[in-house]
N, C-alpha and C positions, 0 to 999 in steps of 0.2 A: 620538452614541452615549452610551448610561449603562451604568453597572458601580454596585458599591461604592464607588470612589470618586468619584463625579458623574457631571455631565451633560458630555460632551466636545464644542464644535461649531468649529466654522470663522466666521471672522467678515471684515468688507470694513472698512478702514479709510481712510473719504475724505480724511484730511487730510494721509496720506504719499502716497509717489508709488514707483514699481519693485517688488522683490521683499517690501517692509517692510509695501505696502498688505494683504496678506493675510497672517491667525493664526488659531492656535486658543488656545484657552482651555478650562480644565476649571473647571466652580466645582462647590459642593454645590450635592444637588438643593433644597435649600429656597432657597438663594439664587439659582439659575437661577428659579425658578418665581416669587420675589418681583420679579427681574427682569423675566422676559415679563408679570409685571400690571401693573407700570405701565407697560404698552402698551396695556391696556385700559380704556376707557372707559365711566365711569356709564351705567346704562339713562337711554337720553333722549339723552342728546349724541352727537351728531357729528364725524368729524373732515374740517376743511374744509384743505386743504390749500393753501398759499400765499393765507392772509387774513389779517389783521392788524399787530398792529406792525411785523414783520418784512417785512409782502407788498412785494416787489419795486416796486409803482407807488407806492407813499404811503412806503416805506422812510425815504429821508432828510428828510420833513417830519415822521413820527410817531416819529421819535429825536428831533430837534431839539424837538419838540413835550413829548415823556416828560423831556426834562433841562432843559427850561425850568420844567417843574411840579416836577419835584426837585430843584430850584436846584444841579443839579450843574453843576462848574464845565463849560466849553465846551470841547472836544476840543483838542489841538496843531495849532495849521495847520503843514504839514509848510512846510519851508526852501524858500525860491523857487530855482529854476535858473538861477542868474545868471553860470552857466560858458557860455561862447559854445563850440559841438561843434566839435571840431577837423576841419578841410578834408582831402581826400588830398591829398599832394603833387603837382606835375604828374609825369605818367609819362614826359614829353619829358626837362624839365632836374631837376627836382625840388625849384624852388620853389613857393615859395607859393601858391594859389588864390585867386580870388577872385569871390565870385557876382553876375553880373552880371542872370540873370533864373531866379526861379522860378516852377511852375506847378502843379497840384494834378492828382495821378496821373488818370488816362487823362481827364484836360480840356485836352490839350492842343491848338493852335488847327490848323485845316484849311481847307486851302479849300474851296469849295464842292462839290457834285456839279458832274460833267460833265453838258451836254444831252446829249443824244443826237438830232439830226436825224431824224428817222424819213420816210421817201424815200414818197411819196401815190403810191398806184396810179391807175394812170391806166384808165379801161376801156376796153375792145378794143370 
């Protein structure tokens, strides 16, 4: 909506989450209208969406790539995980666990199918 004092709209904010993701916002109208142009794009170009430095498949080789040409220095490698995850207790006495076999969710071993005999007709 616009009035005298601007343009009023509703906006989606992806980077909160619950009641805070959605607002509104009133600006003037010259700076609503300066805003929606730089949505617009020169005659001639296109906008190709999910290409370039940022596209998803080439992402972390055309960062590593962009900060090796800008001798910027190399990112933090975040702290290794060298807390070992704490066991449940046993639910029987309530000591200690300890793992004696793991296996990777639904690969765990079976035995084979059954035959199935299947009984030959005989002809009459």
């Amino acid at each position: 909506a616009f009035d005298e004092d601007g343009v009023r709209f509703r906006y989606k904010d992806y980077r909160r989450n619950g009641a805070e993701r959605y607002g509104a916002m009133t600006l003037s109208t010259d700076e609503f209208i300066r805003r929606f142009l730089l949505h617009v794009l020169p005659r001639g170009f296109h906008r190709i969406r999910h290409y370039g430095l940022l596209a998803s498949a080439t992402r972390k080789d055309s960062i590593a790539r962009a900060r090796e040409l800008l001798a910027a220095a190399p990112p933090p490698e975040p702290p290794p995980e060298d807390r070992p995850v704490p066991l449940p207790p046993c639910p029987c006495c309530g000591g200690r666990m300890r793992i004696i076999e793991s296996f990777e969710r639904w690969r765990q071993k079976r035995p084979p199918p059954r035959t199935i005999a299947l009984a030959a007709k005989t002809a009459p």
